[in-house]
N, C-alpha and C positions, 0 to 999 in steps of 0.2 A: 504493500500500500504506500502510495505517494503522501509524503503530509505535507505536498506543494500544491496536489491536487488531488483532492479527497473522494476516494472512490464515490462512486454514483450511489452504493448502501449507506450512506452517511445520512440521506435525505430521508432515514427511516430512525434519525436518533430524536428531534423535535417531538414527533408522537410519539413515540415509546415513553420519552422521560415527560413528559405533559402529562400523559395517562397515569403514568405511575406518581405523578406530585400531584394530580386529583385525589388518586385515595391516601397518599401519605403525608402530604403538606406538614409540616411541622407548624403548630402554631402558638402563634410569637403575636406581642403585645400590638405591636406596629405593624401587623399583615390584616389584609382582607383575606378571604379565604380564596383558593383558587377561582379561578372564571368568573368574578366579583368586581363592580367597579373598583378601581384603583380608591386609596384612601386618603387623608388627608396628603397634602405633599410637605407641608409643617414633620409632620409624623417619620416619615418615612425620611426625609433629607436629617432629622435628627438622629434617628438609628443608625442610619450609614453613618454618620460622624464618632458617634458613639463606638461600633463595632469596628474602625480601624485600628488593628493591631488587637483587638479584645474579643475575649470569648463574648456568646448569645451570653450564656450561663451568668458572666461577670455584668453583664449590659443591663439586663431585663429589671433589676431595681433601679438602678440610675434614670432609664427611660421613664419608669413609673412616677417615681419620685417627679423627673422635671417635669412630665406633661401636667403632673395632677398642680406643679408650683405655678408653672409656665404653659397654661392649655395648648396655646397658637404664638407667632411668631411676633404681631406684635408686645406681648405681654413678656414674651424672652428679649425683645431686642430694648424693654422699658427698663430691665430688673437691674440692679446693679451688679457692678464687676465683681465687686468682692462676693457677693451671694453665691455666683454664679460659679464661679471660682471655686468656694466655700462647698459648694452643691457637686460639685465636679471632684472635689477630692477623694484621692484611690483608684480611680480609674487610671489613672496617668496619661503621658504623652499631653503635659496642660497646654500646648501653643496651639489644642484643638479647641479648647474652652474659649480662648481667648480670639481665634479664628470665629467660633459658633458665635459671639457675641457681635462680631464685626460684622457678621454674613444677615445673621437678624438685624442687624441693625440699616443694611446697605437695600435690603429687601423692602422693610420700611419706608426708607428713606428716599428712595428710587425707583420703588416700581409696586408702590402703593400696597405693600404687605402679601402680592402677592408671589411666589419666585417664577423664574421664568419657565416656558414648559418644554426646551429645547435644549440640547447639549451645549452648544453655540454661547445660548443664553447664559448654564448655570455656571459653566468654566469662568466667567469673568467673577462669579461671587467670591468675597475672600474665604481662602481653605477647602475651595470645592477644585476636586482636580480629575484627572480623567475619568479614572473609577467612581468616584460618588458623583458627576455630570451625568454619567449614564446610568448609574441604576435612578435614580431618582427620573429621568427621565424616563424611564422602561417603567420602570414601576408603577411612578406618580400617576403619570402621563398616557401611558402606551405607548412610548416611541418605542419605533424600533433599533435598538443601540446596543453594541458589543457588552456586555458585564462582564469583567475578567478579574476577579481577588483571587486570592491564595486555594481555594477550594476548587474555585471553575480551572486554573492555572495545573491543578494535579488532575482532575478530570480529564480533561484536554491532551494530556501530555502521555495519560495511558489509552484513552481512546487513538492517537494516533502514533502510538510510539516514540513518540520524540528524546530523543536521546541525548541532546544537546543539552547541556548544564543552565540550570539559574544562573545569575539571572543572563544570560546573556539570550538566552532561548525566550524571554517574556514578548516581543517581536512576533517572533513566528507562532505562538501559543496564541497572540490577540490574531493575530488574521484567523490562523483555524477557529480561533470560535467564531469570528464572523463569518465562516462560510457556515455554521451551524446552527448560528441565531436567524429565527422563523421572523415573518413580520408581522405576522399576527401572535398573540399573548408573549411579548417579547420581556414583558415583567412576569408574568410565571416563569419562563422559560429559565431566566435566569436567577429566579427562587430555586425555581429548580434543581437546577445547576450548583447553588450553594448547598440544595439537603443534601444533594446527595453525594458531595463529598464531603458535609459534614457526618453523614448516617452511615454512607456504606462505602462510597469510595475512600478511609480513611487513612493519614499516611500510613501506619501501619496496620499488617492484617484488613486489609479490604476483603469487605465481605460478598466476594466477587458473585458468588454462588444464587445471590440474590439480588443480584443489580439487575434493573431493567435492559442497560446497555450492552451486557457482557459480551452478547452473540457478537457485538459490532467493534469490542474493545479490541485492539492492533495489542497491547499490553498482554493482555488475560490470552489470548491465542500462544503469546510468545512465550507465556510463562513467568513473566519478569513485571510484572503490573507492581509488585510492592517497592523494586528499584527506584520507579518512575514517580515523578519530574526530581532528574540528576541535580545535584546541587555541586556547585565549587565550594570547596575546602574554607570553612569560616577561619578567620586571619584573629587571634588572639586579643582580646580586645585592650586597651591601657587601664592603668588601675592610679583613682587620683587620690589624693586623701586630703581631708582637714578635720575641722573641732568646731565640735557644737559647744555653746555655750548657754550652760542651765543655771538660769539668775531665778534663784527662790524668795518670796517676801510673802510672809503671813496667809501661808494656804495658795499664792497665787504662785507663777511662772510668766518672766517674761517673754512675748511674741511681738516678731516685726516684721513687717510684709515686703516682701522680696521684690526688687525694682522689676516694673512691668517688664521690659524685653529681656530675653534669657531664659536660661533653665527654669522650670517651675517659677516663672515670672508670677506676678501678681496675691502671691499665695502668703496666708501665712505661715510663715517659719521660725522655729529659734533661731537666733545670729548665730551664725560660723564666720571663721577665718575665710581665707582664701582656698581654692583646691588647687591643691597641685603632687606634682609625681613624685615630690617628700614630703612628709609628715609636718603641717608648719608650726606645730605647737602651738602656742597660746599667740600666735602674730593678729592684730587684727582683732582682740579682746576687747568687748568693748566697757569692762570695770580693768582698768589698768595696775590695780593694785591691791584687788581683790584675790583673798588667798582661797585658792581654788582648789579642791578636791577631783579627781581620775577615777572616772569610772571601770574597772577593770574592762577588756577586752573593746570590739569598737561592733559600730551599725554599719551591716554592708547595703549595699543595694546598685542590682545595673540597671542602665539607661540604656540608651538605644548604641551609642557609641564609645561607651569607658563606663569601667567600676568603680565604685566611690566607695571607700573606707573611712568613716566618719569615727574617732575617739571623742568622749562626753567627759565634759570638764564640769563641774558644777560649783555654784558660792549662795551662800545664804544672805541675805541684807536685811538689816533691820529698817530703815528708809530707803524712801527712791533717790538710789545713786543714779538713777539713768534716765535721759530726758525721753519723758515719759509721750511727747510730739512723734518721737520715732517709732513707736511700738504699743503694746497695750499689754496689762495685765488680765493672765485669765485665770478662773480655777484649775486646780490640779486636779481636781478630782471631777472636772467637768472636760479635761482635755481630751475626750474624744468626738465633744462637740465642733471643737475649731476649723474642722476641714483642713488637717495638714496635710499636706502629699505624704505617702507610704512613709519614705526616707525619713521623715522626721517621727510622722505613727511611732515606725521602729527604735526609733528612740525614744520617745516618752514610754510606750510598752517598757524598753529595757528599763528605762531609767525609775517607772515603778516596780517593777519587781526585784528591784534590787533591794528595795526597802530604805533605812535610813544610811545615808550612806554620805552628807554631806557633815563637813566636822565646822561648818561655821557659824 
C-alpha cells in the first residue's frame, strides 16, 4: 500500500468508524451526541484549549467548574485575570489560560461574542493554532477540516504504515488524514478518530481484535501496529534549580504573583530566587537577614523543556518585614484555596507534612 496514494479500500474507513462512534461515542461534558446539531462553539473551543497536552480524565472538572463560573464567552472574557488564572491552577501549560483570556476577550471585542465559523477565521484568534482552528471548526461548525492530535497522528500512522519517525513524519500523517476526512459529519469523524485511539487504538496493547478498522489497518496486516507512529530518540532534558522562600507570620504565609509574561506568569507563587543550572542558594531573598531554616530534600517538577529542583528555605516573623504592595498574606491552612501551579502545591504539600520545622 502507497501512503502517497491511499488504496481505493480506504474510502470504506469514514463508514466503518462513523458507524462504530454511533454506538460507542464516549460521552464527555462538551459533546452532542453523535449525528446531533453541533453544540455550543463557547463549549467546544474551550475543551480543545483545555485538552492540549491533558488527559479527558484531568479536563472534565476544570471544564465543569468554568462553564458553570463562566456559562459563555462573554462572561469569561469579563472575569478577571487573576480568577481565571486562580481557576486554571493544576492543569498546567498556564500561557493557555492566559491565551483563553485574550481569545475571549478578542471575540468580544471584534466580532460581537460571536467566534468565527471558519479555519481562516479562528487561526487569527490568540492561542488558536492549526489543531484547535479545525476541530472547532469540524465540530462547532460542520466544516469540513483535517483534525490531527496525538491520537488521530497514531491512528493514521498504523492504518497506513508509516514508518517514518515523529515528529518529522506529522506532514505526511496530516495529508493522509485528509484524504480520509468525509465532508459530510467531519466533527464526528474526527470525534471519532480521537475515541478511538483513545479506547482501542492505544499506544500500547491496541486492542486490534476489536477495532472497526483492523481489516483496513496496513499496521495490524504487518504485525507491527504496536511499533507504530516511530518516535526519534527524546534528547535529555536540562535540570535548573533554585529556593523557594516560606515567610511564616501568625497562621499566614507569604504569596506574590508572578510577572505576567513567563513561566507560570500571572499566578500566585511563593518568591524564589532565580533558576538556574546551580543551586543559587539564598541569592535573591527577599528578608535579607532573616535567619532561615532548610527544609530537608527539594520539590521536583518538569515542564515542557527543563527540570526544576526547587530546595525550601523557610523564616518565621513576628511583623511584616515585607512590603506587603508586593504580595498578600494567606492562611496556611486554607493554602489549597490559592490556585498555585503544581510546582508550588508540591511544596506547600511538602512543606506541611513536614510539620514544625521552622526554628524562628
Amino acid at each position: 500500500m502507497s501512503v502517497d496514494m491511499p488504496d481505493p479500500h480506504t474510502v470504506q474507513i469514514a463508514p466503518l468508524l462513523l458507524d462504530w462512534y454511533d454506538r460507542n461515542a464516549r460521552i464527555l461534558p462538551w459533546r452532542s451526541p453523535p449525528g446531533t446539531p453541533a453544540p455550543d462553539p463557547y463549549r467546544v473551543w474551550l475543551s480543545e484549549i483545555m485538552l492540549q497536552q491533558t488527559t479527558v480524565a484531568a479536563v472534565k472538572s476544570y471544564f465543569e467548574a468554568f462553564t458553570t463560573r463562566w456559562p459563555d464567552v462573554a462572561a469569561l472574557a469579563a472575569a478577571y485575570d487573576a480568577d481565571v488564572m486562580s481557576a486554571w491552577a493544576g492543569l498546567g501549560y498556564y500561557a493557555r489560560a492566559r491565551n483563553l483570556l485574550a481569545c475571549a476577550r478578542t471575540v468580544v471585542s471584534q466580532h460581537g461574542g460571536n467566534f468565527p465559523d471558519d479555519e481562516a477565521g479562528l487561526l487569527k484568534l490568540p492561542g488558536v493554532g492549526r489543531y484547535t482552528a479545525a476541530a472547532v471548526a469540524a465540530i462547532a461548525f460542520g466544516r469540513r477540516a483535517t483534525v490531527m492530535d496525538a491520537n488521530v497522528e497514531r491512528v493514521v500512522a498504523r492504518l497506513f504504515a508509516v514508518t517514518e519517525p515523529l515528529p518529522e513524519a506529522k506532514n505526511r500523517l496530516y495529508a493522509l488524514t485528509d484524504t480520509i476526512t468525509p465532508d459530510a459529519r467531519a466533527g464526528d469523524f474526527a470525534q471519532a478518530m480521537m475515541d478511538l485511539g483513545a479506547t482501542i487504538c492505544t499506544p500500547k496493547a491496541p486492542k486490534c481484535l476489536i477495532c472497526p478498522l483492523s481489516a483496513l489497518c496496513a499496521a495490524q496486516a504487518a504485525g507491527n501496529a504496536e511499533a507504530l507512529p516511530a518516535k526519534a530518540p527524546k534528547k535529555a532534558k536540562p535540570v535548573r534549580r533554585g529556593t523557594i522562600f516560606w515567610i511564616e507570620r501568625d497562621g499566614h504565609v507569604w504569596l506574590v504573583r508572578r510577572p505576567d509574561k513567563g513561566l507560570l506568569g500571572g499566578m500566585r507563587a511563593f518568591p524564589t530566587g532565580p533558576w538556574t543550572s546551580e543551586a543559587p542558594g539564598l541569592a535573591a531573598a527577599p528578608l535579607a537577614a532573616a535567619g532561615w531554616s532548610e527544609l530537608p530534600g527539594h520539590v521536583r517538577h518538569v515542564f515542557t523543556h527543563f527540570a526544576l529542583e526547587l530546595s525550601i528555605v523557610g523564616t518565621r516573623i513576628e511583623n511584616s518585614c515585607v512590603d506587603q504592595g508586593a504580595g498578600e498574606w494567606w492562611r496556611i491552612d486554607a493554602i489549597g484555596t490559592a490556585g498555585l501551579p503544581t510546582v508550588f502545591a508540591k511544596a506547600a504539600h511538602r512543606v506541611l507534612e513536614e510539620g514544625e520545622w521552622l526554628t524562628g
